[in-house]
C-alpha positions in Angstrom: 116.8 59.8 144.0 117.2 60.3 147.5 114.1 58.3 148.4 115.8 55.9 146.0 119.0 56.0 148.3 116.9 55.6 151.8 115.0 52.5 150.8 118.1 50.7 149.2 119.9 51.2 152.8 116.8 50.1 154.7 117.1 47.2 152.3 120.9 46.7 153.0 122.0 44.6 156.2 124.2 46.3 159.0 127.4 44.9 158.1 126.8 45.4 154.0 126.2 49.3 155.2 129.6 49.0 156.8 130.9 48.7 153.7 129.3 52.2 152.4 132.3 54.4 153.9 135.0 52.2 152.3 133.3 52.2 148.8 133.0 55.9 149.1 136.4 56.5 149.9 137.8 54.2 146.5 134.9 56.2 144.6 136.8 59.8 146.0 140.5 58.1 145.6 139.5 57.5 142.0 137.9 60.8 141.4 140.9 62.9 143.2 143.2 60.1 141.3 141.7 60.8 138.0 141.8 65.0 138.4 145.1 65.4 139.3 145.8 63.0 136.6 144.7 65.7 134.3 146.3 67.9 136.1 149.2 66.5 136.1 148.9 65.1 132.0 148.5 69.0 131.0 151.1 70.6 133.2 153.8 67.8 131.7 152.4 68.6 127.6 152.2 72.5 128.4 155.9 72.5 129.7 156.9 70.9 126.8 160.0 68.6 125.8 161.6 69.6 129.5 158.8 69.3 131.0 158.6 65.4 131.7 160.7 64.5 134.7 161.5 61.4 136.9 159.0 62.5 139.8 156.4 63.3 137.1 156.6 60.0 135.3 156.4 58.1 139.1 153.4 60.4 139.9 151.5 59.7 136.7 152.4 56.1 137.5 150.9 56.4 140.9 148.1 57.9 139.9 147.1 55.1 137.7 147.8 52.4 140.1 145.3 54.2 142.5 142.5 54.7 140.1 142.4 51.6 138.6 142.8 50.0 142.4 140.0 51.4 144.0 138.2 51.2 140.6 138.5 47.3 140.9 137.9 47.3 144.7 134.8 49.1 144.4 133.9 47.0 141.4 134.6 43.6 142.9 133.2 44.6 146.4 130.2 46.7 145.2 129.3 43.2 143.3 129.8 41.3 146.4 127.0 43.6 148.1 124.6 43.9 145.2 124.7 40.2 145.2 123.9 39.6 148.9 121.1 41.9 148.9 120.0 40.3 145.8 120.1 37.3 148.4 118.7 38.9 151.5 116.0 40.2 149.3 114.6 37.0 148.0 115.2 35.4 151.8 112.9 38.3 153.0 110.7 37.6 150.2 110.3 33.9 150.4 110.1 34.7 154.4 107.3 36.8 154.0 105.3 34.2 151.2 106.0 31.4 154.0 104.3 33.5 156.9 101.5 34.2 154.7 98.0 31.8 153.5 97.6 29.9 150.5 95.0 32.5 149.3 98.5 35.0 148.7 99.9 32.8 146.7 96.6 32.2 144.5 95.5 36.1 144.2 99.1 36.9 143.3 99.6 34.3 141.2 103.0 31.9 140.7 104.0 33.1 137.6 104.1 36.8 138.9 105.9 36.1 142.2 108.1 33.9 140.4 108.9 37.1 138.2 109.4 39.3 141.0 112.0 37.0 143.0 113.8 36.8 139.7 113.5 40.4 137.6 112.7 42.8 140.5 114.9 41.5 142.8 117.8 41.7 140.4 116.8 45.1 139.3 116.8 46.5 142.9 120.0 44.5 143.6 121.6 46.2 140.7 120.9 49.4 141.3 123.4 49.0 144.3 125.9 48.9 141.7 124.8 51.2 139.5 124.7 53.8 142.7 128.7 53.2 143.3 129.1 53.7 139.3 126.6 57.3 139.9 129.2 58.4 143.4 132.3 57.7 141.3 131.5 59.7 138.2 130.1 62.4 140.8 133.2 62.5 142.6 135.4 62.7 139.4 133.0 65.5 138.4 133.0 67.6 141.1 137.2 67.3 141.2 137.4 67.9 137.3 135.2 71.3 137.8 137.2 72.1 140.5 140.6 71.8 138.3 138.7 73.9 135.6 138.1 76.8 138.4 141.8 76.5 139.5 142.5 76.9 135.4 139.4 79.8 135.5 136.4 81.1 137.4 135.1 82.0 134.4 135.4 79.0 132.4 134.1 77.1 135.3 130.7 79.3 135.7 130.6 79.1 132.5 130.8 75.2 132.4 128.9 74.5 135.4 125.7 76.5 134.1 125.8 75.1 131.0 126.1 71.8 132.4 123.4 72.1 135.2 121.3 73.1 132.4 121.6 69.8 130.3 121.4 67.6 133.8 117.9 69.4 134.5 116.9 69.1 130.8 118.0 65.3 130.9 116.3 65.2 134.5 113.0 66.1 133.0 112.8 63.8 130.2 114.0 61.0 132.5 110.7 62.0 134.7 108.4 61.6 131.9 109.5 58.2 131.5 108.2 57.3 134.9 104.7 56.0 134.3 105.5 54.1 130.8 108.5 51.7 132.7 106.0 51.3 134.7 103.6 49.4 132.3 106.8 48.1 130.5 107.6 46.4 133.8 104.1 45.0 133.9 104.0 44.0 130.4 107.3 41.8 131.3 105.5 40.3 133.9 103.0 39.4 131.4 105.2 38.1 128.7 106.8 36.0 131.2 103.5 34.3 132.7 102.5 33.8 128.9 105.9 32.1 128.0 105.8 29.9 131.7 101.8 29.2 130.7 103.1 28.5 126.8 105.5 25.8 128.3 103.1 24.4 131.0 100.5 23.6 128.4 102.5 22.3 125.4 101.0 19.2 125.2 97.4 20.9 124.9 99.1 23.6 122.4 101.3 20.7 120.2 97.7 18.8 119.5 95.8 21.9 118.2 97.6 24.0 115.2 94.8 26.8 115.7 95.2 26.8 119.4 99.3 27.7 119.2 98.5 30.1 116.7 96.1 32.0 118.8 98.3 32.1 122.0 101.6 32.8 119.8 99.8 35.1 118.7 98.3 36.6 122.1 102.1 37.0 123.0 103.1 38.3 119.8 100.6 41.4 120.6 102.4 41.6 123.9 105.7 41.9 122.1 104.3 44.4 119.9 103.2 46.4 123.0 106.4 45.8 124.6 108.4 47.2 121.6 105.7 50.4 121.3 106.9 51.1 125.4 110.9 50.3 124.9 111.1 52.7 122.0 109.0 55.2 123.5 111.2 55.1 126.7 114.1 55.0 124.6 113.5 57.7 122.5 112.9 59.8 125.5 115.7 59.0 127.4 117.7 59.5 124.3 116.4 63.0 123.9 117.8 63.8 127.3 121.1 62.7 126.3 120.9 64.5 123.6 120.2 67.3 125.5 123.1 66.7 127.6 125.4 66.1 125.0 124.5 69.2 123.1 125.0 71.2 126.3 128.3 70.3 126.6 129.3 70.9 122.8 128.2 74.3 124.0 130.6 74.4 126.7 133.5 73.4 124.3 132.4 76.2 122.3 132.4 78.2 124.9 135.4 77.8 126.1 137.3 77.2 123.0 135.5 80.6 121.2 134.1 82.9 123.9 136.7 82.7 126.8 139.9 84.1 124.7 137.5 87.2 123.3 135.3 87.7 126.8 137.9 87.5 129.2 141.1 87.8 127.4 141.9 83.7 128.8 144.9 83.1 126.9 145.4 79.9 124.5 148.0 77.7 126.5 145.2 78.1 129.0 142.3 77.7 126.9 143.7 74.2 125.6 144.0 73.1 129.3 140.4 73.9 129.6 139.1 72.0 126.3 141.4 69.0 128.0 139.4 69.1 131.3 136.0 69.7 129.6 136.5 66.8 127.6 137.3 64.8 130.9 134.2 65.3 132.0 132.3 64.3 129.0 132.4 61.0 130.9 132.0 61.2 134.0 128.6 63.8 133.5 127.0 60.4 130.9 127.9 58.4 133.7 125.8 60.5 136.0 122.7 61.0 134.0 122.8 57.8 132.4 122.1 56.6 136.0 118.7 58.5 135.8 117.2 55.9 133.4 118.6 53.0 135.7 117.3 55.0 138.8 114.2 55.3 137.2 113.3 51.4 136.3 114.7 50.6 140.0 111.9 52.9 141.9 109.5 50.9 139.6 110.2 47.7 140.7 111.1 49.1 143.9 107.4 49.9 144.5 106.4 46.6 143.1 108.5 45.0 145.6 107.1 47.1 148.6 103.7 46.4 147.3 104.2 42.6 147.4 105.8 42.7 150.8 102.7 44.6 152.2 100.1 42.2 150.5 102.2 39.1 152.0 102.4 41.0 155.3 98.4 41.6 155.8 97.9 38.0 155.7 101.1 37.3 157.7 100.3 34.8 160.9 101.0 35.2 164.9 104.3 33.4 165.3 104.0 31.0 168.2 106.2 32.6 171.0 109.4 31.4 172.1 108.6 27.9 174.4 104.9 27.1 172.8 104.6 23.8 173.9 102.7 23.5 170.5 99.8 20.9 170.1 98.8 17.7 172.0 99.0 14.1 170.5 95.8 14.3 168.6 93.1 12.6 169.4 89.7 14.5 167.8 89.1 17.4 165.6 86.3 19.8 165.0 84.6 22.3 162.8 82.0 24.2 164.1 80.3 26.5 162.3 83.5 27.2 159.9 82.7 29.3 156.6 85.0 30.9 153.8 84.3 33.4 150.9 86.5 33.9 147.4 86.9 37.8 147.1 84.8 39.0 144.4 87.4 38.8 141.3 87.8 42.0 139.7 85.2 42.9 136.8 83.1 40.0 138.2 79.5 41.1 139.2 78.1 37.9 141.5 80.0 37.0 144.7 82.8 34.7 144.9 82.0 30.8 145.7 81.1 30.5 149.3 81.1 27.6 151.5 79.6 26.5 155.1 78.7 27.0 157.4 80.3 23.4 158.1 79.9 21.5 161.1 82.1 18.4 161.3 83.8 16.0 163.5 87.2 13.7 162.8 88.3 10.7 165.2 91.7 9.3 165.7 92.2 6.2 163.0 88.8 6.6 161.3 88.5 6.8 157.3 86.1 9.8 156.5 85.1 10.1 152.7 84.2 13.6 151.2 82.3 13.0 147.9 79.9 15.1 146.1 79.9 16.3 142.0 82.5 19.4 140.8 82.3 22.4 142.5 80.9 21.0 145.4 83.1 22.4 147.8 85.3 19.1 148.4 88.7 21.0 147.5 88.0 24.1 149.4 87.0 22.3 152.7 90.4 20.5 152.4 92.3 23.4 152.4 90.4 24.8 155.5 90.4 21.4 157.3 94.4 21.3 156.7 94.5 25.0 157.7 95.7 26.7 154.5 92.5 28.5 154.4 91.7 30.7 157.6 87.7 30.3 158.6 86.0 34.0 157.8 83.8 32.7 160.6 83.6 29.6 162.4 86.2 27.6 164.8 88.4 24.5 165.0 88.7 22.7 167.9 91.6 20.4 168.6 91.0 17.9 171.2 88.1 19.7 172.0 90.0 22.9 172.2 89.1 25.9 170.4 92.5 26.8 167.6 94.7 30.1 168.8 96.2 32.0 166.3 99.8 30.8 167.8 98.5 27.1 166.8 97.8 27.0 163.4 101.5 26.2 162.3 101.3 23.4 164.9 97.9 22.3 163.8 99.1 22.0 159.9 101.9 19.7 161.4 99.2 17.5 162.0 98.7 16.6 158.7 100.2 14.9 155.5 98.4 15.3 152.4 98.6 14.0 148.6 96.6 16.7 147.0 94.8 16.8 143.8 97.2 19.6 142.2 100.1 18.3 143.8 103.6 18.8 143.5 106.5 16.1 144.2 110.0 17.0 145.3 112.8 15.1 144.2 114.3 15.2 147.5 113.2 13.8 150.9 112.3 17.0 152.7 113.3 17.1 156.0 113.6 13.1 156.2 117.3 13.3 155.0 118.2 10.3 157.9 116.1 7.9 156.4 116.9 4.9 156.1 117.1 3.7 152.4 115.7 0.2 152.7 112.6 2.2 154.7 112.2 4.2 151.8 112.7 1.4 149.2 110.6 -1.1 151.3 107.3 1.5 151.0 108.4 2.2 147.4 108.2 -1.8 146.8 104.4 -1.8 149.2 102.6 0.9 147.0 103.8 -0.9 143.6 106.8 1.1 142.9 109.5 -1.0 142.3 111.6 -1.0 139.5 110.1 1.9 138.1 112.1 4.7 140.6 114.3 4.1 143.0 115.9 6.0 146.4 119.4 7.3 146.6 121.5 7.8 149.5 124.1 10.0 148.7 121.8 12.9 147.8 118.7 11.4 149.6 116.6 12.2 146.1 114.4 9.8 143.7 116.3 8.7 141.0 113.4 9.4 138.3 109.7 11.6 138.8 109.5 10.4 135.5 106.2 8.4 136.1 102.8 8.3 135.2 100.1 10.9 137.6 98.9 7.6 139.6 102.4 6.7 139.7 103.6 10.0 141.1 100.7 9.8 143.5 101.9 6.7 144.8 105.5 8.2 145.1 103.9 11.4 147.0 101.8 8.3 149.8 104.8 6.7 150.6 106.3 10.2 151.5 103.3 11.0 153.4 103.6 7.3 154.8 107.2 8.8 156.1 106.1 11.8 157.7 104.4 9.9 159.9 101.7 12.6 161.1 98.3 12.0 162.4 95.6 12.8 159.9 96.3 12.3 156.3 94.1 14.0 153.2 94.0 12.3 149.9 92.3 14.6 147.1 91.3 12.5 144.3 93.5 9.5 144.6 92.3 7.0 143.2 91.1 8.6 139.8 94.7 8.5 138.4 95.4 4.6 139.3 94.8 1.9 136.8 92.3 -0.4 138.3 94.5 -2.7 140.3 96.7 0.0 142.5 92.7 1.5 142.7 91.6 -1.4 144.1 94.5 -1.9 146.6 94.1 1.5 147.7 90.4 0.9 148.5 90.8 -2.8 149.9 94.6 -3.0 150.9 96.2 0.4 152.1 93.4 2.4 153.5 92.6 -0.2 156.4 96.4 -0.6 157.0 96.6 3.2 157.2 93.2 2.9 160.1 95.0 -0.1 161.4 97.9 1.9 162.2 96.2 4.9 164.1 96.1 7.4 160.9 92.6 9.4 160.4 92.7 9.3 156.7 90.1 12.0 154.8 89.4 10.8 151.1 87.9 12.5 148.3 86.4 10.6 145.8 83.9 9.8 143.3 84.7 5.8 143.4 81.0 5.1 144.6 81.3 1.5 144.5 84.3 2.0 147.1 82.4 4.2 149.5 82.0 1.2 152.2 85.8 1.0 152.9 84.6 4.2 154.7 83.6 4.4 158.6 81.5 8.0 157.0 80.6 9.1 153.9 80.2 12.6 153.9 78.0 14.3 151.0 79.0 18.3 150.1 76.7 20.0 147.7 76.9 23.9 147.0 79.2 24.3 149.8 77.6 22.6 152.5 77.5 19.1 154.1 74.1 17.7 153.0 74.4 14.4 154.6 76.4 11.9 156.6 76.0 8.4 155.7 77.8 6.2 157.7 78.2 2.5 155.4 76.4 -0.7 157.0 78.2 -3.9 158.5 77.1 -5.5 155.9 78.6 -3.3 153.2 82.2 -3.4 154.7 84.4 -5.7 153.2 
């Protein structure tokens, strides 16, 4: 628990630890409140029908006003806390996905970090709270057991080992339960890719009656194994509550059977005692019901560690403060550049492997990269765009070798429409633009009347749109950027045969017209002479360079 503690306040920001001394104090107001409330409570019933008097009825008063206060300041502020961590969490973690390579994202998978900036986050943000809930049933405890020893040191021996014993005994059980949140938390993780996967594939799943059954039923085996874990852990945890609860019975007993014969305590006493044991019925569950809470946070407390470190070990060098970043570019180069997929687990053969590549881009050429599935086309687009760091090899800018400061800079370079890509609703960064600029390329790559730009929120009014149509959406927002070298993946496979055409014959020699180096992957052979090269990839390497004849150019 106290490793729990450090890592929440190395989690915690300055100023949210600032608040750690004023929670504290409402958590020991509302303890000390509550005690002498007791106190107070029995004095007034054991004095009997005299015994209630103006100051007694204004201190019982009091005492309410200051425990439920600080019980709603700590409540209201703790909240306010556990929700900015919650925040600064998932800014640290997005900060720390941003600084890292595309090959992070693949190996941990978007389903699973979308999990952990969701679930974990949320259970290590709560356990904030749950901490001020764990101080303030403390602090009520220790100040009921000291009222008991002011009533009797015997009594309150006699109460604390008992209860010590049921903390330890609920302690032990909680420890048990270490290993089997753990692969709760994991089959979570898995129940939510299968649901996100379920939903990303409906179409597939809605044609096929025997392929929903057999995924409904792959999570319905995750369910089953996810109730076999939650009533495992729960019977467990509810063991040590038993526990707990049955050592305090024994303290009633105790107190209420024992204490008159054992040390002569006499019954107006004794009945004082039973009042302030049964106090602390509540605060001691709130204390070890914080064990099972503790217990799921260090889980996904780990997890979160763990995915901070992986994103950290591929982190980049940030350029330093006045890097005059990159040229205007002019030429680009890949010499001797390879890259190797890790071995997946349980797979025997190597991961695909590709290079060594040696290639060479112009300012305003057209380059085609062709050559059957698998080929390599994909993966030398991600290195050429710099999402992939070389495992050997250089790029040269301008004839300049790439630092490790430059490879932000360098990705500036480019705009790309990517084969799996994804469309934003909203201009990115291009919030200024002008809305007949926007509508005017809209209207030049075929778009009109089918979505439109607004203004007011600088968004698209529909993504509603066919994959070529989307893909023309995503050009005219690479048209926008206005960067030097632009990669299209596969562009022209989703466009019905007229936009195909003008893509070939219309757009691409505007785009070399206007300066852009433009990198194309295709298989639309009979289009391969709007290219200035056509470069052939087989098994990861560049087999040949055909560069189209006059007479084939259009």
């Amino acid at each position: 628990m106290i490793k729990l503690a450090k890592a929440l306040r190395s989690t915690t920001a300055p100023e949210d630890r600032q608040q750690w001394p004023f929670l504290l104090t409402a958590s020991l107001v509302s303890g000390i409140a509550r005690s002498s409330f007791l106190a107070l409570i029995t004095t007034v019933a054991s004095a009997g029908r005299d015994g209630l008097g103006l100051y007694h009825l204004a201190g019982i008063l009091l005492l309410i006003a200051a425990i439920l206060g600080a019980d709603y300041f700590s409540s209201v502020r703790g909240r306010q806390v556990a929700t900015l961590l919650a925040m600064r969490l998932r800014n640290a973690l997005l900060d720390r996905i941003g600084g890292a390579n595309l090959r992070f994202i693949e190996r941990e998978q978007p389903a699973q970090l979308h999990y952990h900036l969701t679930h974990t986050i949320a259970v290590v943000s709560d356990a904030y709270f749950v901490m001020l809930g764990f101080a303030n049933a403390l602090v009520t405890l220790i100040f009921n057991f000291i009222y008991i020893g002011w009533l009797s040191w015997i009594g309150l021996v006699s109460a604390l080992l008992i209860s010590l014993v049921g903390v330890q005994v609920h302690w032990h059980f909680e420890r048990t339960n270490t290993e089997r949140r753990r692969r709760l938390d994991q089959l979570n993780n898995t129940n939510n890719a299968h649901h996100l996967a379920y939903l990303q594939g409906y179409k597939e799943l809605r044609l096929s009656r025997a392929k929903e059954a057999d995924y409904r039923q792959q999570i319905r085996d995750v369910n089953e194994q996810q109730l076999h874990e939650a009533v495992a852990e729960s019977r467990v945890s509810s063991l040590g509550n038993m526990a707990t609860d049955l050592f305090q019975y024994l303290t009633i007993a105790a107190a209420a059977l024992l204490l008159p014969i054992l040390a002569g305590v006499d019954s107006l006493t004794i009945m004082k005692l039973l009042a302030a044991i049964l106090f602390t019925i509540g605060p001691l569950s709130g204390v070890v019901s914080a064990f099972a809470s503790f217990g799921r946070t260090q889980v996904s407390m780990d997890n979160l560690q763990h995915l901070l470190d992986e994103a950290a070990a591929t982190k980049e060098v940030q350029p330093p403060l006045g890097h005059p970043g990159l040229p205007p570019f002019e030429s680009l180069e890949l010499r001797g550049v390879t890259f190797r997929f890790d071995k997946a687990s349980g797979q025997e053969i190597d991961g695909f492997h590709i290079g060594p590549i040696d290639l060479a881009l112009r300012r305003g050429e057209v380059v085609f990269v062709v050559g059957g599935n698998g080929s390599g086309k994909t993966v030398l687009m991600r290195l050429l765009t710099g999402l992939y760091h070389p495992d050997a090899g250089q790029i040269l800018f301008n004839g300049t070798p790439l630092g490790e400061a430059d490879r932000q800079a360098y990705r500036e370079q480019f705009s790309s429409v990517f084969n799996d890509f994804f469309l934003f609703s909203e201009l990115l960064g291009q919030r200024d633009t002008p809305v007949e600029t926007v509508r005017d390329l809209l209207d030049h790559y075929g778009l009109a009347g089918k979505t439109d730009f607004r203004h007011n929120d600088g968004c698209f009014t529909t993504l509603a749109l066919s994959t070529g149509q989307r893909k023309r959406v995503a050009l005219a927002v690479a048209h926008l950027e206005r960067r030097p070298l632009l990669v299209l993946d596969e562009f022209g496979a989703e466009q019905d045969p007229e936009h195909r055409d003008q893509f070939y014959r219309q757009w691409l020699p505007e785009l070399r017209a206007r300066g852009y180096t433009v990198v194309v992957v295709s298989h639309d052979d009979r289009y391969f002479d709007a290219a200035d090269r056509v470069i052939r990839m087989d098994f990861g390497r560049i087999r040949e360079i055909v560069q189209p004849q006059p007479a084939e150019l259009h």
